[in-house]
Structure formats: structure tokens, C-alpha cells
C-alpha positions in Angstrom: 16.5 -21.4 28.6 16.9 -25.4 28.1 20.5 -26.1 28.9 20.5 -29.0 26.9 21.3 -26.9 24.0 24.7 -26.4 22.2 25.7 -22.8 22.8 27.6 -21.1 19.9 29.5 -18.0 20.1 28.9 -15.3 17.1 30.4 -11.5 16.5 29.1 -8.3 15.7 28.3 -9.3 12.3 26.5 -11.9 12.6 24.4 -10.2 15.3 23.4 -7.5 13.0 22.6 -10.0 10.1 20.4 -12.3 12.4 18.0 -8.6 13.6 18.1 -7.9 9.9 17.1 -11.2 8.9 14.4 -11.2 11.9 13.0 -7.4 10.5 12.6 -8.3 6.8 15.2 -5.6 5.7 17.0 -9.0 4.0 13.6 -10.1 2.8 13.1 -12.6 1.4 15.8 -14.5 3.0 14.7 -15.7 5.9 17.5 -17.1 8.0 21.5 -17.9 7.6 22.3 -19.7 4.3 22.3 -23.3 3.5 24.6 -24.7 1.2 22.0 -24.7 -1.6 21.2 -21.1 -0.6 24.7 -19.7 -0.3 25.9 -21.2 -3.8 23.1 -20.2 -5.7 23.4 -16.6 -4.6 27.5 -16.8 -5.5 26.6 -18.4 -8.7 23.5 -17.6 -10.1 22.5 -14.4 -8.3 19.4 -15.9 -7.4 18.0 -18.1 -4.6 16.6 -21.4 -5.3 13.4 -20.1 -5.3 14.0 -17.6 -8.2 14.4 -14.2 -6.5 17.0 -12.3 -7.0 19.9 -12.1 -4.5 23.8 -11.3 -4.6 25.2 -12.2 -0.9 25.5 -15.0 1.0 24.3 -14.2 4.5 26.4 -17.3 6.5 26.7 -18.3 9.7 30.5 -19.2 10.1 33.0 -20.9 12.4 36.6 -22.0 12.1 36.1 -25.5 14.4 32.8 -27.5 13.0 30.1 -27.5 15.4 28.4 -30.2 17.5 25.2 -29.3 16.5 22.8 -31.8 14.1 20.4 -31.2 11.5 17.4 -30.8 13.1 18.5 -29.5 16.5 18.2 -25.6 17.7 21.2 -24.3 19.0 21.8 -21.3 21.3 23.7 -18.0 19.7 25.8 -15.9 22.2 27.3 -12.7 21.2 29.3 -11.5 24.0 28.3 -13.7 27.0 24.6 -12.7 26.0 22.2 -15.2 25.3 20.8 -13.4 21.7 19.0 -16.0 19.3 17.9 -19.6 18.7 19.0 -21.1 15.5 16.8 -24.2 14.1 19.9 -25.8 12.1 18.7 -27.3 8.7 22.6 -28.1 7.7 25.6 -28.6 9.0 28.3 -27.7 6.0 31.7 -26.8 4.5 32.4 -24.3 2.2 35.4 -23.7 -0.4 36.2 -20.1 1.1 38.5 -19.5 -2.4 35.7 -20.7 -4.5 33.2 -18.8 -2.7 35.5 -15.6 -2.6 35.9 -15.8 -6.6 32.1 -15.6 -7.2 31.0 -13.2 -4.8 34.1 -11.1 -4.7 35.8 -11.9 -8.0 39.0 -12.6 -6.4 40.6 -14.5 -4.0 43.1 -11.8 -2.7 43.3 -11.7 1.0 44.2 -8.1 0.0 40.5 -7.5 -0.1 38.8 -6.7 2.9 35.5 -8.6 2.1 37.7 -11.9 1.4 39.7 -11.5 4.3 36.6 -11.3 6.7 35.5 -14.4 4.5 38.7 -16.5 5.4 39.0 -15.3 8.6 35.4 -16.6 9.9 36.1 -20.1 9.3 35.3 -23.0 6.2 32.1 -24.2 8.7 29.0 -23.0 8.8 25.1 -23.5 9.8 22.0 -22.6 7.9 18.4 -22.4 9.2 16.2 -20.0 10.3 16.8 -17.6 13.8 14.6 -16.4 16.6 15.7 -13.1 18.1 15.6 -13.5 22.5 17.5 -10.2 22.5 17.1 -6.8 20.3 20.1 -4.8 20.4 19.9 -1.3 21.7 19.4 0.8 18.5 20.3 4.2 18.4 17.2 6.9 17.4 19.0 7.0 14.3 18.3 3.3 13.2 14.6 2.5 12.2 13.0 -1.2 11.3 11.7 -1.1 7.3 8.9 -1.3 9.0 9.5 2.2 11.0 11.2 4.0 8.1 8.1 3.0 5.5 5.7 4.3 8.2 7.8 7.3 8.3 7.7 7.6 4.4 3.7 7.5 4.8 3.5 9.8 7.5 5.3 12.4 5.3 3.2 11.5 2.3 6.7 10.7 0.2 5.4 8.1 -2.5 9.0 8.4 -4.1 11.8 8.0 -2.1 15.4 7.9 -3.5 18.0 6.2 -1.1 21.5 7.4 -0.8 24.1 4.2 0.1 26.9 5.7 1.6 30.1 4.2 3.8 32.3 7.9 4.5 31.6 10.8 5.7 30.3 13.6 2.7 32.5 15.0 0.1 31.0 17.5 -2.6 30.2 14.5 -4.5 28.0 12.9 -2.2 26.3 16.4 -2.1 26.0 16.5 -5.4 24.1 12.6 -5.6 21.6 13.4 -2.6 20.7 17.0 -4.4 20.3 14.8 -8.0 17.8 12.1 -6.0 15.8 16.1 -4.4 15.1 16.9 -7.7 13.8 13.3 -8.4 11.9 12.7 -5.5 9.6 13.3 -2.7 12.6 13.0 0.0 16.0 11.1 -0.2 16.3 8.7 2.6 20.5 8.9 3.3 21.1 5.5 4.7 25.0 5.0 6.0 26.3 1.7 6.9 26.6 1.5 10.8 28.3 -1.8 10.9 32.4 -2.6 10.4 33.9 -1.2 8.0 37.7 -1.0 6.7 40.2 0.2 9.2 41.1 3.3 7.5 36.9 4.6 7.1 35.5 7.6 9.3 34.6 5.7 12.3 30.7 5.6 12.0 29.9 8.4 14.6 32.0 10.8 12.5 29.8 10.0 9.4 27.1 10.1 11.1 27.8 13.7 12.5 28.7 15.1 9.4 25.5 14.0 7.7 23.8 15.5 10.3 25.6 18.7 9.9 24.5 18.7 6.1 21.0 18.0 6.5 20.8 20.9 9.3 22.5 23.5 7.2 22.8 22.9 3.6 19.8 20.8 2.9 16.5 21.1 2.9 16.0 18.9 6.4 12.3 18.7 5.9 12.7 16.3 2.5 16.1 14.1 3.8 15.7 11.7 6.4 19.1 10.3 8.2 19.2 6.9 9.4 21.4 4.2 9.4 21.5 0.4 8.4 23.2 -1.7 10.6 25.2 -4.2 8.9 29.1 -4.5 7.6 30.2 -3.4 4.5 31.4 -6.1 2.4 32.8 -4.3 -0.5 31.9 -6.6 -2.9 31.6 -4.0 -5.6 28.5 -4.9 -8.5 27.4 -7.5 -6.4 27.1 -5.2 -3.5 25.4 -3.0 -5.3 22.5 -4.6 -5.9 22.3 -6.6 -2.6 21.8 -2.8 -1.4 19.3 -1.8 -3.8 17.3 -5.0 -2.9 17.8 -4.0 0.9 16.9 -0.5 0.5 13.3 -1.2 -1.4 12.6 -3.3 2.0 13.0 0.2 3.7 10.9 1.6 1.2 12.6 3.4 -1.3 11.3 3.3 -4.6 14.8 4.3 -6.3 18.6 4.3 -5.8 21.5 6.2 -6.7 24.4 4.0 -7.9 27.3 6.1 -8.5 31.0 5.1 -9.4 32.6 2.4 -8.1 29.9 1.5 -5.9 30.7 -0.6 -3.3 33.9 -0.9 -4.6 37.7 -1.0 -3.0 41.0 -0.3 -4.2 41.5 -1.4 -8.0 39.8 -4.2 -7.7 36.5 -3.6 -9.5 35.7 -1.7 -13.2 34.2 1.2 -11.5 31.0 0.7 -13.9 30.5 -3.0 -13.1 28.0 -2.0 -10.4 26.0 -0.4 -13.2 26.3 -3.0 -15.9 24.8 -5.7 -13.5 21.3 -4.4 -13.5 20.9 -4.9 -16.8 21.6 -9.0 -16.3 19.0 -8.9 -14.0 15.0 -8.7 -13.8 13.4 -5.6 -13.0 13.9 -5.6 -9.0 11.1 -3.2 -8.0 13.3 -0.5 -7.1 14.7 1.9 -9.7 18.5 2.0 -10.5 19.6 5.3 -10.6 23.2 5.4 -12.5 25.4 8.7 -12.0 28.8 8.2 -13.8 31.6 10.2 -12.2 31.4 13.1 -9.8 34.1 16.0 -10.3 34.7 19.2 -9.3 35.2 21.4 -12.7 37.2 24.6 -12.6 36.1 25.4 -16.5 32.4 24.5 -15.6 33.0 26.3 -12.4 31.3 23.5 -10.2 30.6 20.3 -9.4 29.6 18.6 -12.6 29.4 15.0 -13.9 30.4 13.0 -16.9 27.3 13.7 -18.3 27.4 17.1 -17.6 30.3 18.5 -18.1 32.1 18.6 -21.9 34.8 16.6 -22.8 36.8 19.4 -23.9 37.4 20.4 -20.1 38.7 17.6 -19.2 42.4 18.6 -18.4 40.0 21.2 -16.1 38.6 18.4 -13.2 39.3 17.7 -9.9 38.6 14.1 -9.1 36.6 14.0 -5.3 37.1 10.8 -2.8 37.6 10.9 0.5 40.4 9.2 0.5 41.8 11.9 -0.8 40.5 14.3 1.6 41.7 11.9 4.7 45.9 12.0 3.4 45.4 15.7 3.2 43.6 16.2 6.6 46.7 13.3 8.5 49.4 15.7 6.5 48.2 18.8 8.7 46.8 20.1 4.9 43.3 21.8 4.3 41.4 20.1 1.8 40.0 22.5 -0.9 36.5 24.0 -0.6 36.0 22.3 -4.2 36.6 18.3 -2.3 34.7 19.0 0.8 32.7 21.6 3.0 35.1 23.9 5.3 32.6 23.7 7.4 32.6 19.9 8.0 36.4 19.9 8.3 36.1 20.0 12.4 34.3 17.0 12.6 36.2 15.3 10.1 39.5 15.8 12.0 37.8 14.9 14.9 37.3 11.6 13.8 40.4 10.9 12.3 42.3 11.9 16.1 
């Protein structure tokens, strides 16, 4: 490798957006965000070119790098030599302004705007080269792999299931909905960082596993994972993983409640009003309003499902929920979660 180039430490973030960048499974953006780029997608919801995107994929530092327009630079992630960068710009960004139109606030409160702040007003845009894949586990697949995989099976329609947590009834409930809709349901956890207080991703990954084997028809629900952070940007989210998961190869996805969403900081029905501001994306928008177990109904039932008149009778189901019960030495109720995931669960909360 020339040692004439400037070297630039990056962290795990960044590493996993410059492999999904390099994949296509952030098609069509093609490489870390100019300025033009990253403000149009805050703003507009679009890049410059006219597709539809929501997130800014950036490439940030807190010190300004030496590194010119025009040069390639040399991306380390943890003393590894991982990518070349071809810099197109050099730029600054208004963290606070950017925070407000991508997150809607500018609460440091807010995990996604404290990541924001904490990477540093600098930042590089231009298109990488990959010199080093990560080690993927089996459980990660390319689009490429996964819409090979779809073929293979002969599953023209393919619902995918965005999920951060590890399964409550209501997650159950959403990935049953999208087997009566479709071929198979690809169920497609985040593998990257998340919040501090989220299953850590090998607990979620387990307890999926455990559902597919037992309580679902395995043959029609394929578990992988996407590698990349959560960014809990609520609507905007949203779609950015719609748009990702049609590069997998999914021809619809589930948006449930409060997608994407974190403490009260999001309408928990914003992420399905923002589809309808936008084009068709080529990917259908499944909406499912509110997931509750219903002692009157006697079941899991929905907002569409379930009358009115029982409403004194539901349960509300989150996990959160189900994680202050398990660190109080309590059992959570059949009706939140599976007994028999509870093990695992506990497990990952040790």
C-alpha cells in the first residue's frame, strides 16, 4: 500500500456502512455523503439525483482531516488497513441543524443525536473501495446472497420483518401476519450497535432462532441479519429500512408501531404517515397499528382487530416491559412473551 497516503481512523459503524455501501444493500448511494448529498437527504428526503432516501450515510471526525479534494485516503478500523476513500469534499456540518431534520430534535437525550454529536462536525464524502471484508457470521448474507436464496426457494413475495429486540408475542404476531401474505418472511435483525439497555445482538439472534425451530414454519422464514447501527430515527428510519430491505429482495415490509422509534420522542404513527409523502418505492408498506394481548378477545389481537369496547381488556406488549420484569427476579406473563424463550432472555440480560 502507497505510504504516501493520509491514514484515517474509523469505528465499527462506519465499517459496516462502507461493506454496505460496497454490496449495494444502500443502493443507490454509492459512497459516504457529500455535503450536497447529506443535506438533501435531511431536507428533502431525496438525493440530488431524485431517488428517494432518508439517512445521511457520513463519514465523521471531530479534528478536520489533512486530506484534499481529489486525493484517496487510507481507512483503518482497528489498526487494520480496511478501505480507500477517493475524497470528493472536505466539509463541516451543523450537527444541531442536521439532528433537527433527520431526527426531529436536537436532544442529546436521543441516542441517534448523541452518536451524531459525538462523531465530530467534520466529515469526507466520496466513494470507497473495500481491501478488507469483515468476517461475516453464516447468519449475514450480501443482497446479492439473500435474493439468490429467495430464487432458489422459488419465493416471488417476500415480506421482511425489521426488528432491533429479541421476540415478544407481538413480534410473533407481525411475522405470522407477513406468512399469510407471502411466499416466506425474511426476519432481518439489526446486528450493529444498538442502545445500551437492548438484548445484546447474540441473545436476539438466539431467540429468533429458537422461534423459527419450534413455533414457525422454518421452511418459509429465513433468519439473517443486517449489519449496520440502529439509528432510531423513527419515520425516517422507517423508510431508509424499507428502501434497504427491497435491495435484499423483499417485495414488502411490515411497519408496525412506533417503528424505529425511542422513548417519547416520535408520534408512534409518523413512520406510517411518511409513505404516503413519498413516491411508490418498489417495495410494499405494510402498516399494522398496535399489537396487544386481549384477555376479552382471548389473544393477541390488533387495533384493527379487536373492538373498541374491550379496550379496558388489553395488555400492551414491549420488551421493555418484559426486560424490568425479568432484572426484578419477576416472570413475564405467557400473554408478553414465550416461557419458553425466557432462558435465553435472562441469559442475555446476566
Amino acid at each position: 500500500m502507497d505510504k504516501t497516503l493520509t491514514q484515517l481512523d474509523i469505528g465499527e459503524d462506519e465499517r459496516l456502512d462502507l461493506e454496505n455501501l460496497s454490496t449495494g444493500a444502500f443502493h443507490p448511494v454509492r459512497g459516504f455523503m457529500t455535503r450536497e448529498e447529506a443535506l438533501s437527504v435531511a431536507y428533502e428526503m431525496r438525493l440530488p439525483t431524485g431517488e428517494v432516501w432518508t439517512i445521511p450515510i457520513l463519514l465523521q471526525f471531530k479534528k478536520k482531516p489533512r486530506v484534499l479534494q481529489g486525493e484517496r485516503a487510507l481507512l483503518r478500523h482497528q489498526g487494520e488497513e480496511v478501505a480507500l476513500l477517493e475524497v470528493e469534499e472536505v466539509y463541516e456540518l451543523d450537527l444541531e441543524a442536521l439532528a433537527r431534520a433527520v431526527f426531529g430534535t436536537e436532544s442529546e437525550a436521543h441516542p441517534g443525536v448523541a452518536r451524531l454529536y459525538a462523531k465530530g462536525p467534520y466529515a469526507l464524502g466520496g466513494r470507497v473501495e473495500v481491501l478488507k471484508a469483515r468476517e461475516r457470521t453464516p447468519l449475514e448474507k450480501t443482497p446479492e446472497e439473500t435474493r439468490a436464496f429467495f430464487r432458489e426457494r422459488g419465493w416471488q413475495k417476500v415480506v421482511a420483518f425489521q426488528t432491533r429486540n429479541a421476540p415478544h408475542r407481538a413480534h410473533e404476531y407481525l411475522i405470522r401476519l407477513g406468512l399469510e401474505l407471502a411466499d416466506g418472511v425474511l426476519v432481518h435483525p439489526i446486528l450493529g450497535p444498538k442502545k445500551g439497555d437492548d438484548f445484546p445482538t447474540e441473545t436476539i439472534l438466539e431467540a429468533y432462532g429458537y422461534l423459527r425451530e419450534h413455533f414457525l414454519p422454518k421452511e418459509r422464514v429465513a433468519l439473517f441479519g443486517l449489519a449496520t447501527p440502529m439509528r432510531y430515527a423513527g419515520p425516517k428510519e422507517a423508510v431508509f429500512h424499507a428502501l434497504v430491505r427491497k435491495n435484499f429482495g423483499a417485495t414488502h415490509f411490515l411497519v408496525g408501531r412506533d417503528h424505529a422509534g425511542v422513548g417519547e420522542f416520535y408520534d408512534p404513527y409518523a413512520a406510517h404517515r411518511i409513505f404516503d409523502q413519498l413516491p411508490p418505492l418498489g417495495i410494499e408498506i405494510v402498516k399494522v397499528g398496535a399489537v396487544f394481548h386481549c384477555a376479552r378477545c382471548g389473544g393477541i389481537a390488533s387495533e384493527r382487530t379487536c373492538p373498541e369496547g374491550h379496550r379496558d381488556q388489553r395488555l400492551s406488549i414491549s420488551m421493555t416491559k418484559v426486560r424490568a420484569l425479568l432484572r426484578e427476579g419477576k416472570v413475564p406473563p405467557p400473554e408478553l412473551v414465550r416461557p419458553e424463550l425466557l432462558p435465553i432472555l435472562r441469559r442475555g440480560l446476566a
